[in-house]
N, C-alpha and C positions, 0 to 999 in steps of 0.2 A: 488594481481591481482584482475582487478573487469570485470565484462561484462558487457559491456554497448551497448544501442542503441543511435545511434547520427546521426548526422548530419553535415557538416562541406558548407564551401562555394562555395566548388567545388561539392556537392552532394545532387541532388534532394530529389532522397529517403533514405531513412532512411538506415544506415548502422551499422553493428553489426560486434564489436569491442571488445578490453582488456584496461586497465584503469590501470597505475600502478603509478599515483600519479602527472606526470609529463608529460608523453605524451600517445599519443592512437594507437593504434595498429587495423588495420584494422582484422578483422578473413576472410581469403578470400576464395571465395565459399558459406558462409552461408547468406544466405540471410534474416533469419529472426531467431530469438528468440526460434521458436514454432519447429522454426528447432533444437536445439538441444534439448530440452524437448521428444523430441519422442525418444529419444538415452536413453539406461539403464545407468547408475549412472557411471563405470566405463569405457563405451565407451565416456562417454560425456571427462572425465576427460583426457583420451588419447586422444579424437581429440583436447581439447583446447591445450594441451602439443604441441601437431602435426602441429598445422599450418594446411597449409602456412599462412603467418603474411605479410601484405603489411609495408609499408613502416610509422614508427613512424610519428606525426604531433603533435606539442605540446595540451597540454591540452586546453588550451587556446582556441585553434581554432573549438573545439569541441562544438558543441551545445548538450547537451546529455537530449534524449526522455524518456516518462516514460517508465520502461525496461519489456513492456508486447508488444505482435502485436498479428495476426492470431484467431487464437480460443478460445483462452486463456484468462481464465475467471478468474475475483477476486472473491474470497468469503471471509467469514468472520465470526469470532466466537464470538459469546458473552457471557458477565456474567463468565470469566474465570480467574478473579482474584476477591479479597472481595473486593477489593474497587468500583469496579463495579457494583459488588451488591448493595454495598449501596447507588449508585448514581443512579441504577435504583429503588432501594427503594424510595427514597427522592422525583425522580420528579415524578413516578407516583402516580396519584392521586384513583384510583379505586383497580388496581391490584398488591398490593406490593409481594402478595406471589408467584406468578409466578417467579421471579426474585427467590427466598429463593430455589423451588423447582429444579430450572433450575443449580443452581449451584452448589446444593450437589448429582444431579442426574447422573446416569450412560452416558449418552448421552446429549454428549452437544448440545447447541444452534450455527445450524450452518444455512449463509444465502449466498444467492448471493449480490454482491455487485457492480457489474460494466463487463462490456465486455472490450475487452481493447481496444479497437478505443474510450472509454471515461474516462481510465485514466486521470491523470494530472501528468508529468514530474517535477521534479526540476525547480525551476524559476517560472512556470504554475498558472496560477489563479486559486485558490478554489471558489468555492459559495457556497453561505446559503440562505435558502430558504425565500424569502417574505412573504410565510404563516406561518412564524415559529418567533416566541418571543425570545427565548434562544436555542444558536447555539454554539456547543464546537467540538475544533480538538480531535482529538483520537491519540494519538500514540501507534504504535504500532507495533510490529515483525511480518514479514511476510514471511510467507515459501515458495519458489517456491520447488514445486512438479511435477517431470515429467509422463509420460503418465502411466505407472510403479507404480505411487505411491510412490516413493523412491523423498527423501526430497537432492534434488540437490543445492541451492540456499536458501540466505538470503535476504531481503530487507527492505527499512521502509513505510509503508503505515500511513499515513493520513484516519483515517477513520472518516469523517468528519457527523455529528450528530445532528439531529433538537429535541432538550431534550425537548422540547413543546409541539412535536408532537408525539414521544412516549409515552410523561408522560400523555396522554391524554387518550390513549388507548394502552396497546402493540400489539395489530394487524394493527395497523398504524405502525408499524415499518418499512414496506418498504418504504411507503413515508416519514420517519423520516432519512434511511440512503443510498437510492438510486436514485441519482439524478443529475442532468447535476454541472459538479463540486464540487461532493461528494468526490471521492477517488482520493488522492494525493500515488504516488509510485516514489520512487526512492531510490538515484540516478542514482545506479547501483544494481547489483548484485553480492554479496560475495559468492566465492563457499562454497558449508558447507563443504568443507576436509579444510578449511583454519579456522574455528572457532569448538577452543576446546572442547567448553560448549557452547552448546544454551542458557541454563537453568542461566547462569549466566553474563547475558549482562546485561549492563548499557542502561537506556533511561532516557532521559533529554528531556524537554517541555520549551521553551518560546513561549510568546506571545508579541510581539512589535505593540508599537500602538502612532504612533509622537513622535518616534525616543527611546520610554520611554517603558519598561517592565513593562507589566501591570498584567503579572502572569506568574510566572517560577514553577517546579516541577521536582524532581528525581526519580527516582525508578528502581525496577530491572526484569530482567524474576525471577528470583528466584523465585517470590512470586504467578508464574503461579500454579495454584492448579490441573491444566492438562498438562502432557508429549504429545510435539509434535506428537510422533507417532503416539498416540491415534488419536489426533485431522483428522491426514489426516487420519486415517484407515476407521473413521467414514464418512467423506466427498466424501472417492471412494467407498462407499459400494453402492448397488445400482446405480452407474453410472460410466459412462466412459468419459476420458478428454484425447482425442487423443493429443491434443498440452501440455497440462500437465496443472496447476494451480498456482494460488498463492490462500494461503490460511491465509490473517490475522489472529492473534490468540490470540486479545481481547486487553482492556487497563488497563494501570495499573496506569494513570494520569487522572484524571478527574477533571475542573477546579470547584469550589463548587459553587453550585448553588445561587444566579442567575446571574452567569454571562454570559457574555454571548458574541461573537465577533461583532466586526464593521467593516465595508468598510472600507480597508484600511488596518489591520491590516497586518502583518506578520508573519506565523508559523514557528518557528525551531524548529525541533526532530531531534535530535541524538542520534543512539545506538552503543554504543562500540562496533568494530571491524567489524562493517556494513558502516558505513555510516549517515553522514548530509543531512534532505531533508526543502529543505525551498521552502515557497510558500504565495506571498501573498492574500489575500481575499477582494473578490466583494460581494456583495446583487444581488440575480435574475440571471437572464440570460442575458449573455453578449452580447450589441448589434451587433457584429458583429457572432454569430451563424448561420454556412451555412445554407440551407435548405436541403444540401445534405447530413448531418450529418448521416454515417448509417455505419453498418456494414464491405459493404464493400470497404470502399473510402480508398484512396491512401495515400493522405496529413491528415496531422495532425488536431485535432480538436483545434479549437482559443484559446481553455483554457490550451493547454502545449503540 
């Protein structure tokens, strides 16, 4: 069973549903995502048992949203596997030791990444930025965490990364990974009573580019060198996240330098017992971007 935000032909706004491979199940009464996030860990798990359930619609007719709405914030961890380290070794050019300190330190490297009216859904266009020379996907595991701080939800987030503009400075890093078609989430949501082992998922990386795989990669959480729990204990301390969070928790595929993506491309990240999220990629900002693009708009933004 998965939780999904969709949308179907008969349904303006966005509707929050079950996903069991085949067809969709409406969750009825909930209206939004942030709405069960505010429930502690075992009432969420007895209302989705609960119902009421409208009526199945095959998958097909589903158009499914990135699985964040309301207040509900992305964040994101860095420098939490060695490979990362070393990729922020490589591109930076001034400050390699920050990366060295950051990763053997008590306290991870944690950032904001996106509000969710700027998600990107399954399907949704990524971007990379114009000001940026080398531009790589992130895959990577994402927690959703409800208001509680108890790790309810699994996802795959796209942490999408201008390695040009970090490696130039690491205080540039917000504008290196926060940006109009930065973060890719989907498809849905696994709940975590449904996955055994965090610590032991599979993620798989293509990059397709004219129809041709121009970089594939494997790897596993195993080789995460921080336990989940830490990561969100660290993230709620000093703040409060009424609709709950999602909290990426770094990559373990980084394609090697210098490469770098094109208009056009197409990402796939798969993680075992999560979830496939694919998405393909533009340059800049896409010319149809509302001017009402904000907080608290209704419809979805043009990128997914």
């Amino acid at each position: 069973m998965n939780i999904i935000r969709y949308r179907t032909r008969a349904s303006h706004e966005p509707l929050i549903g079950l996903h069991d491979g085949e067809s969709v199940t409406e969750l009825v009464g909930v209206a939004s995502l942030a709405e069960l996030w505010a429930l502690p860990l075992a009432e969420l798990r007895a209302r989705l048992a609960a119902g009421p359930l409208g009526e199945p619609v095959p998958a097909a007719e589903a158009e499914l949203l990135a699985p964040v709405d309301g207040r509900t914030e992305v964040w994101a961890a860095g420098v939490t596997y060695e490979i990362s380290r070393e990729a922020r070794v490589e591109e930076s050019e001034q400050a390699a030791s920050v990366y060295d300190l950051v990763y053997d330190a008590e306290r991870p490297e944690l950032f904001f990444k996106s509000p969710a009216w700027r998600a990107v859904g399954p399907g949704g266009t990524l971007s990379t930025r114009t000001d940026s020379t080398v531009d790589v996907p992130e895959p990577e595991l994402a927690l959703v965490v409800n208001r509680l701080g108890e790790i309810v939800g699994y996802t795959v987030c796209n942490d999408m990364s201008s390695r040009s503009i970090e490696g130039e400075n690491p205080l540039y890093l917000p504008q290196a990974k926060i940006f109009f078609g930065a973060c890719g989430l989907g498809p849905w949501i696994r709940p975590a009573w449904e996955i055994a082992d965090p610590h032991a998922l599979s993620i798989d990386m293509a990059i397709h580019r004219n129809g041709v795989t121009v970089w594939r990669g494997a790897a596993s959480t195993s080789r995460l060198r921080r336990r989940l729990p830490d990561l969100v204990a660290y993230l709620m301390r000093g703040d409060v996240h009424p609709d709950g969070v999602i909290l990426s928790t770094g990559t373990c595929l980084v394609p090697p330098f210098p490469f770098t993506l094109a208009s056009g491309d197409v990402i796939e990240i798969g993680i075992g017992e999560v979830g496939v999220l694919r998405n393909p990629v533009a340059r800049g900002l896409p010319d149809d971007v509302p001017a009402a693009d904000a907080p608290g708009r209704t419809s979805e933004p043009a990128a997914g």
